[in-house]
PLY file of the C-alpha trace (Angstrom):
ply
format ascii 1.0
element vertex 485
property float x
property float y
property float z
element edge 484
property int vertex1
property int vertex2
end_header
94.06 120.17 103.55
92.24 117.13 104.35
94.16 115.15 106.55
93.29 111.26 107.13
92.20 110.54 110.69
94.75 108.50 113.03
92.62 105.14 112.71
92.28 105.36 109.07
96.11 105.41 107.81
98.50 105.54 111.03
100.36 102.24 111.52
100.16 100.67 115.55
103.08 101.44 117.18
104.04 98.14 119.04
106.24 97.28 121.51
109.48 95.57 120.16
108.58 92.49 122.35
105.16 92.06 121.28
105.79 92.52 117.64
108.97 90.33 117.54
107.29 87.35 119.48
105.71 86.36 116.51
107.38 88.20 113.33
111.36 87.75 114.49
111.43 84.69 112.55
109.52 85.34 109.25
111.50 88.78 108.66
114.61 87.38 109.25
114.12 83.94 107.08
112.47 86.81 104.13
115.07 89.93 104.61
118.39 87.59 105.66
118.58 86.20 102.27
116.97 89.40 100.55
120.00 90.99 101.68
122.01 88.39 100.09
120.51 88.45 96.89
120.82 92.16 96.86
124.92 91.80 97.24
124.54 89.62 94.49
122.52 91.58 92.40
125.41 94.53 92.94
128.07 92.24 92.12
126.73 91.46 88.69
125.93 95.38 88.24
129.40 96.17 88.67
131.00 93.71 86.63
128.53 94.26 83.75
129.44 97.85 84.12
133.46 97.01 83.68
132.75 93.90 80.84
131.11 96.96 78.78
134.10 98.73 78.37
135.99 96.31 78.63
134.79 92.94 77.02
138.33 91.16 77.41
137.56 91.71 81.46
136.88 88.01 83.01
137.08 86.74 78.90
137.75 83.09 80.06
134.83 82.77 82.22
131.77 82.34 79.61
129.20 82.27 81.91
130.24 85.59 83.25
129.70 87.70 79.58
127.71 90.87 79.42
124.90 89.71 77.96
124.45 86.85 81.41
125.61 89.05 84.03
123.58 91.83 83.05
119.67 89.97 82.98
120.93 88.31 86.30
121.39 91.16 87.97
118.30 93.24 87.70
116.49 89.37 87.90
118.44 89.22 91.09
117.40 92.68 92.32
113.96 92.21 91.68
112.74 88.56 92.71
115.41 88.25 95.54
115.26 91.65 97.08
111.87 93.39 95.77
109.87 90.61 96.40
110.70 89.30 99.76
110.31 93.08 101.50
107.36 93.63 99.52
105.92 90.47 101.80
107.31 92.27 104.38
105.40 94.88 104.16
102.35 93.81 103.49
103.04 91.03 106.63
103.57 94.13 108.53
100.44 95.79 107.58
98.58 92.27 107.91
99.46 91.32 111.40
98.77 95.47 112.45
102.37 95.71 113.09
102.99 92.90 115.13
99.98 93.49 117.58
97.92 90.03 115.70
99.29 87.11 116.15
101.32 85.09 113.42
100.44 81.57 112.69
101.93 78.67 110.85
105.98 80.55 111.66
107.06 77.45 110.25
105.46 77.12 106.82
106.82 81.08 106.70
110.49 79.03 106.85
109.41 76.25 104.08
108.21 79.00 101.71
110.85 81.45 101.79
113.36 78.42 101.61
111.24 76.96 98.63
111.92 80.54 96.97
115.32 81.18 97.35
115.94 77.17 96.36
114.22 78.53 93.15
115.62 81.76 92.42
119.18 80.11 93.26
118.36 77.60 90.16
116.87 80.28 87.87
119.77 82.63 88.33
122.11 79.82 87.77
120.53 79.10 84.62
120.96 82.20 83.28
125.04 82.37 84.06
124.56 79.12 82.18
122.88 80.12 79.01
119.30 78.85 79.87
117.90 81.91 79.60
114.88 82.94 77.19
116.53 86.79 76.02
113.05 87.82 77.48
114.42 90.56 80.36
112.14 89.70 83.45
110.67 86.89 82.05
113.87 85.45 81.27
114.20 82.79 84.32
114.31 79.16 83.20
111.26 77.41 82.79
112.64 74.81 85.27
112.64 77.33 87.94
108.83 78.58 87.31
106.98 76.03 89.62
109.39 76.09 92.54
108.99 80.21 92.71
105.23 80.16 91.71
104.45 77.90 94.30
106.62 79.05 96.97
104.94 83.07 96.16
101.60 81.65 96.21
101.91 79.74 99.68
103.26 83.03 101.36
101.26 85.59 99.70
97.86 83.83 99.65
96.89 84.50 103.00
97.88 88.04 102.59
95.53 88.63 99.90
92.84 86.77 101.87
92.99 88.93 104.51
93.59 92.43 102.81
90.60 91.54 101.10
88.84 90.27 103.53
89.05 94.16 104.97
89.10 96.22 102.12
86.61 98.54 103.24
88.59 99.19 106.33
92.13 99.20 104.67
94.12 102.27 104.38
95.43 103.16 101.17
98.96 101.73 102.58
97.56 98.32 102.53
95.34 98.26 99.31
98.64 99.31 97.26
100.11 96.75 99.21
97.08 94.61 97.70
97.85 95.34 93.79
101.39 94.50 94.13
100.69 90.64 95.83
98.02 90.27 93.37
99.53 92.08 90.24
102.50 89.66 90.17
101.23 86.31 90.20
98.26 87.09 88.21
100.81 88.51 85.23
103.38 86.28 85.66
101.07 83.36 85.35
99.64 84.81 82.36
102.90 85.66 80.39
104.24 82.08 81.27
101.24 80.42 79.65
101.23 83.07 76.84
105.15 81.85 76.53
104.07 78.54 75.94
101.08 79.12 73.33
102.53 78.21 69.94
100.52 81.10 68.60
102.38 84.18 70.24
105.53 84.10 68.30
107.33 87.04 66.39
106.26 90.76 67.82
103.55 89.08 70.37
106.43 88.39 72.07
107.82 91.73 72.09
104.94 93.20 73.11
104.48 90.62 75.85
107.87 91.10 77.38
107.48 94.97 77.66
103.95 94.34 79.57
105.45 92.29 82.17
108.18 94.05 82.26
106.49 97.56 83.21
104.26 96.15 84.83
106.29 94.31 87.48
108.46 97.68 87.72
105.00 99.84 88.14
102.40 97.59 89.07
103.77 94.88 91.02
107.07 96.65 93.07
105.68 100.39 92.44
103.07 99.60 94.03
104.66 98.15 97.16
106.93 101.37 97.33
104.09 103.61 97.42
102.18 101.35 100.05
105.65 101.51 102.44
105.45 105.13 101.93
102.10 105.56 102.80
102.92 103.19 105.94
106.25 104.97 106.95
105.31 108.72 106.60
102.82 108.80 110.04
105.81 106.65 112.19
108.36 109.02 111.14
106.72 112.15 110.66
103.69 111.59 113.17
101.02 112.32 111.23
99.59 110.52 107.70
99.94 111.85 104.41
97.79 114.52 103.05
95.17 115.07 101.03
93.63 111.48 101.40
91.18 111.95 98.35
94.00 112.84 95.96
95.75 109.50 97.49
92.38 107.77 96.66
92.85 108.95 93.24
96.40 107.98 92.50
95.59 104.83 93.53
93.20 103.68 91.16
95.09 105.93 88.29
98.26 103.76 89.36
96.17 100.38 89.35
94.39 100.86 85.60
97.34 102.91 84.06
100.93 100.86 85.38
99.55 97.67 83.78
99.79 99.72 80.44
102.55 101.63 80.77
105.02 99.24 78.60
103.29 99.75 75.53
105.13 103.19 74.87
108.55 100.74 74.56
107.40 99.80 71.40
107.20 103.18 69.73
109.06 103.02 66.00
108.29 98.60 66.08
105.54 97.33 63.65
102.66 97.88 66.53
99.51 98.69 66.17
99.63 102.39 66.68
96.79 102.51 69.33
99.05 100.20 71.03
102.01 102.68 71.44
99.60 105.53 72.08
97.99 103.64 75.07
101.30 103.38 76.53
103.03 107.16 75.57
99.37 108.21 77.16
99.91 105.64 80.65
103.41 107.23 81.41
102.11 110.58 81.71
99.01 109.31 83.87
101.32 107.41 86.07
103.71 110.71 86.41
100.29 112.62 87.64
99.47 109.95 89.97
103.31 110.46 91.39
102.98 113.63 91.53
99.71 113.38 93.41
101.09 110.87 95.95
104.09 113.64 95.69
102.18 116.48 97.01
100.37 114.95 99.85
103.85 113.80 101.07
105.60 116.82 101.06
103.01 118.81 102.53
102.95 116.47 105.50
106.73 116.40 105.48
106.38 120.49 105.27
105.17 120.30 109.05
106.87 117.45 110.39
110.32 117.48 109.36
110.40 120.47 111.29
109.86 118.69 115.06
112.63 115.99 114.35
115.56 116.06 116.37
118.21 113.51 115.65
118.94 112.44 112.62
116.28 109.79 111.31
117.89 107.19 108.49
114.73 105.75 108.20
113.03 109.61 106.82
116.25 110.53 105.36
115.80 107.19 102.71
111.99 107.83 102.25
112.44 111.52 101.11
114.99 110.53 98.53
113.07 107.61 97.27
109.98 109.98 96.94
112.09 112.64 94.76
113.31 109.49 93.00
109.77 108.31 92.09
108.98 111.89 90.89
112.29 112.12 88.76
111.72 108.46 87.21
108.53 108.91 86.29
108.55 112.54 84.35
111.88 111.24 82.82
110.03 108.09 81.97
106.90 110.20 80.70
109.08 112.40 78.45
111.18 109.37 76.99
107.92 107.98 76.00
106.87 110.76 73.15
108.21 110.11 69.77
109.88 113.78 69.36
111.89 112.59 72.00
112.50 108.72 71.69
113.64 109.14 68.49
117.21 110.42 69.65
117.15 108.52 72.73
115.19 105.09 72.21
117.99 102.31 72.69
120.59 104.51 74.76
121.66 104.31 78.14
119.49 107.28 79.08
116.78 104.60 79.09
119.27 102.74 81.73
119.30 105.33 83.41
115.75 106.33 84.34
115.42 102.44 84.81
118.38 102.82 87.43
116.98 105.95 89.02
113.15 103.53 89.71
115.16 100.91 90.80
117.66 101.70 92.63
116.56 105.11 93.71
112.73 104.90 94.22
112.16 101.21 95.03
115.84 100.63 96.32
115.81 103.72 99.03
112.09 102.79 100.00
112.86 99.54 100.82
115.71 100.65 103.08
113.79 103.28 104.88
111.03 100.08 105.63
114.00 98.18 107.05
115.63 100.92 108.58
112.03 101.35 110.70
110.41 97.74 111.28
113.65 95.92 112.20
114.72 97.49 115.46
110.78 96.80 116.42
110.49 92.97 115.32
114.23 92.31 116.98
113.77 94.56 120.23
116.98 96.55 119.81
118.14 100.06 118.09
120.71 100.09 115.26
124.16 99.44 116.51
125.84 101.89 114.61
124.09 105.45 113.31
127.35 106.14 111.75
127.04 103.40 110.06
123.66 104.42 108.81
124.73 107.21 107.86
127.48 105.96 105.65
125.02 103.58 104.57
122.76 106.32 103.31
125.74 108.75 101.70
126.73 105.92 99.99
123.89 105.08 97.97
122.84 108.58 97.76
125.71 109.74 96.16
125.94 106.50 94.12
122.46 106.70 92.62
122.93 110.39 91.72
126.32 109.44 90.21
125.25 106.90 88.16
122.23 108.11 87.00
123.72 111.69 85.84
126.55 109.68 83.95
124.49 107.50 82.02
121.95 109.86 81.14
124.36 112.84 80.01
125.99 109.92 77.89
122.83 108.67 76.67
122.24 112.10 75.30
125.55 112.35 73.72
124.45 108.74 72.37
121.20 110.05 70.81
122.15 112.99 69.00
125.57 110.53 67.39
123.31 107.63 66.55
120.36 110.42 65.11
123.86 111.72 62.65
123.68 109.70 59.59
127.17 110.75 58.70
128.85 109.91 61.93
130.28 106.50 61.85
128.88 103.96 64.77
132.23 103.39 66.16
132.56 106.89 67.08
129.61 106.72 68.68
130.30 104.13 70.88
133.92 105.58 71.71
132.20 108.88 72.54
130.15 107.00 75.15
133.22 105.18 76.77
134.26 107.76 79.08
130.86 108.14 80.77
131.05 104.39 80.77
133.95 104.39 82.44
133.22 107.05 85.20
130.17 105.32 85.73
132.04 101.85 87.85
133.11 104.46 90.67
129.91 105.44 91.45
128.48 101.26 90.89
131.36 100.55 93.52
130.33 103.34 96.17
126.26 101.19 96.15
128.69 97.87 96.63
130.20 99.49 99.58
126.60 100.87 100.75
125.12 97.63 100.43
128.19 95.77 102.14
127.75 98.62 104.77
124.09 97.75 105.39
124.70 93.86 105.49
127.43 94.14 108.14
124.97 96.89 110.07
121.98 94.07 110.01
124.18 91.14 110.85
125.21 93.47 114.20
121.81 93.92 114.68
120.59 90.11 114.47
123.86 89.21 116.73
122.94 92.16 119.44
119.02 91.28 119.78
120.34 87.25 119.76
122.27 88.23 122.82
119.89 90.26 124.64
117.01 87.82 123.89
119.34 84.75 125.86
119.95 87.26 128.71
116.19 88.22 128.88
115.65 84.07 128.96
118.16 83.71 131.61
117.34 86.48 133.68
113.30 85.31 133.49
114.36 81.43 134.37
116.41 82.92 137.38
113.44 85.21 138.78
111.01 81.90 138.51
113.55 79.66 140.32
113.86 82.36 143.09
110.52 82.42 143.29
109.87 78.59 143.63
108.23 78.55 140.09
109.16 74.70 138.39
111.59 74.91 136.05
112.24 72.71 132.72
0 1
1 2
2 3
3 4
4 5
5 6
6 7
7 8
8 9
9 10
10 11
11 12
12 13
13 14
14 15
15 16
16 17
17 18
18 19
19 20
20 21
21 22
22 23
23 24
24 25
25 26
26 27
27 28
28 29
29 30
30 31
31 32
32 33
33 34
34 35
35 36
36 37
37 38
38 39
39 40
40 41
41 42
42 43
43 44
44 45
45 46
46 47
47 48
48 49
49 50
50 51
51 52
52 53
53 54
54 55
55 56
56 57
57 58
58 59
59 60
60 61
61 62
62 63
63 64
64 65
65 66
66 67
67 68
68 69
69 70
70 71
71 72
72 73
73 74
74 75
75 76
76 77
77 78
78 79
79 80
80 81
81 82
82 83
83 84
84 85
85 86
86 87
87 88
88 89
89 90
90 91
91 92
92 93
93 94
94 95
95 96
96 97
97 98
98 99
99 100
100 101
101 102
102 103
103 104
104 105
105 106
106 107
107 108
108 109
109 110
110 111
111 112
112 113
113 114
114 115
115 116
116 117
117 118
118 119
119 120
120 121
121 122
122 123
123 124
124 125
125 126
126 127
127 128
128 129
129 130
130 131
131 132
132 133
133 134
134 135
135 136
136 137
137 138
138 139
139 140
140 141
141 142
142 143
143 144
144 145
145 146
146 147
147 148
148 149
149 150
150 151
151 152
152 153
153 154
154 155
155 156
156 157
157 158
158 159
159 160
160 161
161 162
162 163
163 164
164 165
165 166
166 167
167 168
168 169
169 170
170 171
171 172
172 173
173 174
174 175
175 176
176 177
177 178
178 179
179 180
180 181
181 182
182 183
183 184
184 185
185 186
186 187
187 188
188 189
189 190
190 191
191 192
192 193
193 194
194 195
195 196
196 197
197 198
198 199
199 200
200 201
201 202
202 203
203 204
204 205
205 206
206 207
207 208
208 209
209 210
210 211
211 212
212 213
213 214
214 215
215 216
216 217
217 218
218 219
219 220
220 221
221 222
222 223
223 224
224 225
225 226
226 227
227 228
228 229
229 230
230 231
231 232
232 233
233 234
234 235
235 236
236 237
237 238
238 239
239 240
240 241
241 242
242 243
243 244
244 245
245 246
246 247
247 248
248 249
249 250
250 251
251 252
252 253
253 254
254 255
255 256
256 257
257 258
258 259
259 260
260 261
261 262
262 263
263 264
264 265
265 266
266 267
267 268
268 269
269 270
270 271
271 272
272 273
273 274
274 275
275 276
276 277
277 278
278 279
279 280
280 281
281 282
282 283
283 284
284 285
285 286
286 287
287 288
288 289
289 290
290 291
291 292
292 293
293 294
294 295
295 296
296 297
297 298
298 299
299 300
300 301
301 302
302 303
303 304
304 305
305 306
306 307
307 308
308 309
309 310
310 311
311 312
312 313
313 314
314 315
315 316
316 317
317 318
318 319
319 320
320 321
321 322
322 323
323 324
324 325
325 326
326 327
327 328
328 329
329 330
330 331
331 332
332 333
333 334
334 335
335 336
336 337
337 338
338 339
339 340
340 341
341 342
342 343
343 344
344 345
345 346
346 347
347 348
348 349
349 350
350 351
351 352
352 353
353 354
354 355
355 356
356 357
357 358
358 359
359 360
360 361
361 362
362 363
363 364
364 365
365 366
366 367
367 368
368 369
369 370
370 371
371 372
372 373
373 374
374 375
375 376
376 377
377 378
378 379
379 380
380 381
381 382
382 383
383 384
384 385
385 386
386 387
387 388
388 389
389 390
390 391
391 392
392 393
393 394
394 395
395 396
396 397
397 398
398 399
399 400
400 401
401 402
402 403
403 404
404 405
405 406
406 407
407 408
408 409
409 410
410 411
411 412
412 413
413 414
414 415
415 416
416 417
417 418
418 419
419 420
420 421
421 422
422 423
423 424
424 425
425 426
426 427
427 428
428 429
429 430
430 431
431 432
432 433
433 434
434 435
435 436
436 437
437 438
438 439
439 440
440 441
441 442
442 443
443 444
444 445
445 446
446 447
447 448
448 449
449 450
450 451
451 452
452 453
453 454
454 455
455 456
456 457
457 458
458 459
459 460
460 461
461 462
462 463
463 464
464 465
465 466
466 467
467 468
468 469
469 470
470 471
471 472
472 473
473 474
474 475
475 476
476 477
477 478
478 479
479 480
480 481
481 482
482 483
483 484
């Protein structure tokens, strides 16, 4: 086993007060309204989950139908909580966990402010019918330059200095890289493409399902994997293994995610290169998990075995790591054509989608909060109860959901694949796994509520400790005969 050495891929363990000094305000102006977005983004889940079953559910409110609610939720998840942590990360790994000092605090404020004034509009345009029917591409135009800006003010420097160092980078920080540089760079191109009077018809299609795999892969994959690769030496004490086989994944992750959404359009008048590009992607990208897999639980092999108490932070990067193995084989398998022909349009599709989402890049995320915050704010969580609710919650949620929808996406398949069964029996068969699946939506509301009461505890306890810390420092100096202001 070729292990990485301590200065190549372990993070610097800082001291809470020299790490918050200068990061205490950007991570609370980019995760405070993250977690905001991300109770918004549940909301929507769960009441697109009851308006399917149940279209006569909120009927007099027109801006809250199905086909609104449900784009504005994963548009929610995605831009208002992926985003913002992914910055956090890669701040994290930027500023060598809090041990460089942070310039310019303030323009950190007028960006993330300039975002969230922008994904505020762009989600309202969507509950208001602005939207382009184009998944993640589906914000309204007039919310484009506000969030492009905004994303290029706070991640520019990022990629300046990640660059700057690439030679000296650990693999946490260049996956890091390809997500900040993925996002704009695609999302740029597929608005300008969107605006070219020649892509019209099934350019379009084909457009949407690049962005759309690539921002799940490319752009937020690939800030997953770098927080895993920056969690697993602070909880486990030692870096993932087998760095060449990391080295590897990466570039198979960077040339094969972009391509990845390709294998959407199997059975669609496509080019058939096209569809065999991306069926041939998904299984590269399911070896490059699997790679990143391996090294991880090897070094979790040892190290899991000298933890005492019980870690939340470890406990949401294991799951999100079988997640990411899960999603992707399920993803690679959904792509042949033996198989997407019972399954291509049925919620088993949600589901793997759910299981990335919520499961991979959802639990990651957590276990990067659960980790970094108690350093930036100079206090422990309140509450590991609370934690630990936090973590059966979604847990049992995720597993929930994602077993409903795909045992009813199966029973969808093989009903849709009967040309003698009529389609409304087909959709009644599916109700009852539709139904069963809004317990399991409202157990990750209550997880997510439970986390958002568990942070605001946490910014109210290190407020309170900070103005005793002030008080106590401005009493020793007047003792002392120091001047006071």
């Amino acid at each position: 086993m070729a292990n990485m050495s301590e200065s190549e891929e372990a993070p610097v363990m800082t001291a809470a007060s020299e790490a918050g000094s200068s990061l205490r305000g950007p991570f609370l102006w980019l995760l405070g309204p993250a977690t905001v977005w991300l109770w918004v983004a549940t909301i929507l889940a769960l009441l697109g989950s009851l308006k399917l079953v149940d279209p006569r559910f909120l009927g007099a409110w027109g801006w809250l139908t199905f086909g609104r609610i449900s784009p504005a939720a994963f548009l929610s998840f995605v831009y208002g909580f992926g985003v913002p942590v992914g910055l956090s990360a890669a701040l994290w790994a930027v500023t060598k966990g809090g041990r460089l000092p942070l310039l310019g605090r303030r323009w950190c404020l007028a960006t993330s402010f300039l975002w969230n004034v922008g994904l505020w509009g762009g989600i309202t345009g969507v509950l208001a019918g602005e939207s382009r029917s184009l998944s993640w591409l589906g914000l309204p135009t007039f919310s484009l330059p506000s969030l492009g800006l905004a994303y290029l003010l706070s991640a520019g420097w990022l990629v300046a200095a990640l660059v700057s160092q690439w030679e000296k980078t650990s693999l946490a920080s260049r996956f890091l890289l390809l997500g900040l540089v993925w996002i704009p760079w695609a999302g740029g191109a597929a608005a300008l493409m969107l605006h070219d009077p020649a892509v019209r018809g099934v350019a379009v299609g084909s457009l949407e399902w690049w962005f759309n795999d690539g921002l799940l892969y490319a752009g937020l994959g690939a800030f997953a994997l770098g927080i895993v690769y920056l969690l697993v030496p602070v909880s486990l004490g030692r870096p993932v293994a087998f760095s060449g086989l990391g080295r590897i994944a990466f570039w198979a992750w960077a040339l094969f995610a972009n391509l990845a959404g390709t294998a959407h359009l199997v059975g669609g008048p496509f080019p058939l290169w096209m569809v065999s590009l991306g069926v041939s992607s998904r299984f590269l990208l399911w070896v490059a998990a699997v790679a990143v897999g391996v090294g991880f639980w090897v070094a979790a092999r040892g190290g899991a075995a000298e933890k005492g108490d019980w870690d939340p932070s470890w406990h949401f990067l294991r799951f999100g790591m079988s997640s990411l193995l899960v999603a992707a084989g399920l993803g690679a398998l959904l792509a042949l054509p033996a198989w997407s022909r019972y399954v291509h349009y049925t919620v088993l599709e949600e589901a793997q989608l759910i299981l990335f989402l919520y499961g991979f890049l959802g639990m990651t995320f957590f276990s990067l909060l659960y980790t970094l915050l108690p350093r930036v704010l100079g206090r422990p969580w309140p509450s590991p109860t609370l934690a630990k609710a936090h973590f059966l919650l979604s847990s049992y949620g995720i597993s929930f959901l994602v077993g409903l929808l795909a045992a009813g996406g199966l029973f969808q398949g093989v009903g849709l694949d009967d040309p003698d069964l009529p389609i409304h029996e087909v959709i009644v068969s599916l109700l009852p796994f539709l139904r069963s699946a809004a317990a399991p939506a409202t157990a990750l509301l209550a997880a997510h509520a439970v986390f958002g009461l568990h942070l605001l505890w946490l910014v109210v306890e290190s407020g309170s400790s900070r103005r005793v810390e002030e008080e106590a420092a401005l009493a020793g100096s007047a003792r002392e005969g120091v001047r006071t202001p």
